[in-house]
C-alpha positions as CSV (number, residue, x, y, z in Angstrom):
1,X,11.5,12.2,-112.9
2,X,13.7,12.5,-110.1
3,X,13.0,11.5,-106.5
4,X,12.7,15.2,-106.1
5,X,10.8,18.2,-106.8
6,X,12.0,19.2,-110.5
7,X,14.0,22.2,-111.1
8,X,11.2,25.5,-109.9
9,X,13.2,27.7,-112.8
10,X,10.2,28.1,-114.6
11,X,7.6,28.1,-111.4
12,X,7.1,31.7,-111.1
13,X,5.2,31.6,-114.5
14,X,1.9,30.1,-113.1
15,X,1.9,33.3,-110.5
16,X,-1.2,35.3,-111.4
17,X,-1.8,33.3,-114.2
18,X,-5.4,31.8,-114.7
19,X,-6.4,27.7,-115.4
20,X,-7.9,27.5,-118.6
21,X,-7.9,23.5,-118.1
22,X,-7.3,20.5,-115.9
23,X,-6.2,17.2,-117.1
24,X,-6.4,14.5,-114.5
25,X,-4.2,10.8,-116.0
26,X,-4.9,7.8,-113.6
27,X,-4.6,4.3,-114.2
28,X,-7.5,2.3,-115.4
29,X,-8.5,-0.6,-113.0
30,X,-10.0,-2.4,-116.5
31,X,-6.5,-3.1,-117.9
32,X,-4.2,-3.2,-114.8
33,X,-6.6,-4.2,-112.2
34,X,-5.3,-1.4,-109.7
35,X,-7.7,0.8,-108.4
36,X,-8.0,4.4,-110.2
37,X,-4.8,6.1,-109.0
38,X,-3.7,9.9,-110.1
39,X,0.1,9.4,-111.2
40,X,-0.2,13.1,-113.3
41,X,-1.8,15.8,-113.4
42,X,-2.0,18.5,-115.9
43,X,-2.7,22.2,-115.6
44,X,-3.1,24.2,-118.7
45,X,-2.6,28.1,-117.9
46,X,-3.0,31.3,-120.4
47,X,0.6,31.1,-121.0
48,X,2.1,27.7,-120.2
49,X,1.2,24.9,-118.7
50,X,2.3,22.9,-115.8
51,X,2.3,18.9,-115.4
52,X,2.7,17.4,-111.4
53,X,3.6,14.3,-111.1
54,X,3.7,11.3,-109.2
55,X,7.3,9.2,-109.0
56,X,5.6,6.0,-108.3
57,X,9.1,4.3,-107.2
58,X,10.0,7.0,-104.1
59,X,6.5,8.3,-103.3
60,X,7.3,11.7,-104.3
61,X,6.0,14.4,-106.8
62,X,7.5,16.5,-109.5
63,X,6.8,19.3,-111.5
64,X,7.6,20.9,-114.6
65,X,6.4,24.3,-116.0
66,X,7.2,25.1,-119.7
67,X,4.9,26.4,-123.0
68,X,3.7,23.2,-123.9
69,X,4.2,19.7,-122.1
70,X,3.3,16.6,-124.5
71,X,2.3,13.6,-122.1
72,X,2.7,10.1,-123.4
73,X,0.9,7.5,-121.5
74,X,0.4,4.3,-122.4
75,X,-3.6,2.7,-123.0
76,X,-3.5,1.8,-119.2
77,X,-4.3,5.3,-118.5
78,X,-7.6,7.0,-118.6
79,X,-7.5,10.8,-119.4
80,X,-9.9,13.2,-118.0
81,X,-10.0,16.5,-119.5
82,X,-12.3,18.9,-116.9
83,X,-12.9,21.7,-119.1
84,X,-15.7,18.9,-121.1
85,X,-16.9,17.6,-117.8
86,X,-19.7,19.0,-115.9
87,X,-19.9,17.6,-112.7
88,X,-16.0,17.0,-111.0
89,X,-15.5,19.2,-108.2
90,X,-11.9,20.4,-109.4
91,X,-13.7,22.2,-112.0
92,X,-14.5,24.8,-110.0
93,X,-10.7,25.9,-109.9
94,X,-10.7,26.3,-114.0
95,X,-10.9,30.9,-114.5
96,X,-8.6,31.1,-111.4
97,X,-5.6,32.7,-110.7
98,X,-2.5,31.4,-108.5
99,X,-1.5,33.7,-106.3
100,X,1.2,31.7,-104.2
101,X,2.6,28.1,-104.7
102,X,4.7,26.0,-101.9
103,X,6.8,22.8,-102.3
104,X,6.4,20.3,-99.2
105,X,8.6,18.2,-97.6
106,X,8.2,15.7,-95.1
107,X,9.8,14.8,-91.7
108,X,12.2,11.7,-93.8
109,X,13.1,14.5,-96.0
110,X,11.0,13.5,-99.4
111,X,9.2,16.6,-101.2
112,X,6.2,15.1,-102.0
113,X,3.5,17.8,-101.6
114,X,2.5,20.8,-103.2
115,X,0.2,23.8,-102.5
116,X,-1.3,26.1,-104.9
117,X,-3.5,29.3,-103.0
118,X,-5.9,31.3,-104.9
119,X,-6.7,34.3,-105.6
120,X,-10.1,34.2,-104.8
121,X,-12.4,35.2,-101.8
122,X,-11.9,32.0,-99.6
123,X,-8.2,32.0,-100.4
124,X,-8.9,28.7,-101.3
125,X,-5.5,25.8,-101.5
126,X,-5.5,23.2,-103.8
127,X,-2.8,20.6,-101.4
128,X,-1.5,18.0,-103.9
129,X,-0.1,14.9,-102.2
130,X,1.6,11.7,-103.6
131,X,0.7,9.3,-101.2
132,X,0.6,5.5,-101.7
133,X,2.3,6.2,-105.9
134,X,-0.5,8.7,-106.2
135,X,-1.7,12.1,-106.2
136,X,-4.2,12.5,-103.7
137,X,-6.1,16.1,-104.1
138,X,-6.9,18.1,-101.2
139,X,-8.8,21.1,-100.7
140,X,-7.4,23.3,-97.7
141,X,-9.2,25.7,-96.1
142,X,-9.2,28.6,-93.0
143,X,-10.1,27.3,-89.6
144,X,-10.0,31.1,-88.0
């Protein structure tokens, strides 16, 4: 991946479309003695799916939107697939639709945020972050 946001030609297709799954990659701390660190993330839609990650080398984040993204990482990676877990608390976001989606940059001029709202009730933003070579997950929410 590039030190930048990948090419957003395909971006508009996640627009009121609907998670059908989350995929969460991070390193496992049993093999590589690092603590568990987020370096992708995938998001599976009804029609296409969308992978963000972490470029470990410049601290930012990429993303790429096609039918079907195959992910190859190594055994030094653990895979989390939320649709078979019960109790992670991104779960919640799997049935819901994106209604807007921001790329972030930062004040030295890296993009390496990016912000997914809802369309639910709350509004709710998913904030993902690569801080540190990896994706921190925030949830963002209404002060007034």
């Amino acid at each position: 991946f590039a030190n930048d946001i990948a090419t957003t030609k395909n971006i508009e297709r996640i627009l009121n479309n609907r998670i059908n799954d989350i995929q969460i990659y991070e390193w496992n701390a049993k093999t590589n003695k690092k603590f568990h660190n987020i370096e992708a993330i995938k998001l599976k839609f009804d029609t296409c799916e969308c992978l963000i990650k972490a470029n470990t080398q410049f601290d930012t984040i990429s993303i790429q939107v096609d039918d079907k993204i195959p992910i190859k990482m190594g055994e030094e990676y653990i895979k989390y697939d939320l649709k078979r877990q019960n109790s992670h608390r991104l779960k919640k976001f799997i049935g819901k639709s994106v209604a807007w989606f921001w790329t972030l940059t930062n004040d030295q001029k890296y993009s390496d945020a990016i912000q997914l709202e809802f369309n639910d009730r709350k509004r709710t933003i998913l904030q993902f972050l690569v801080e540190a070579s990896s994706i921190k997950i925030l949830e963002l929410s209404s002060v007034m």
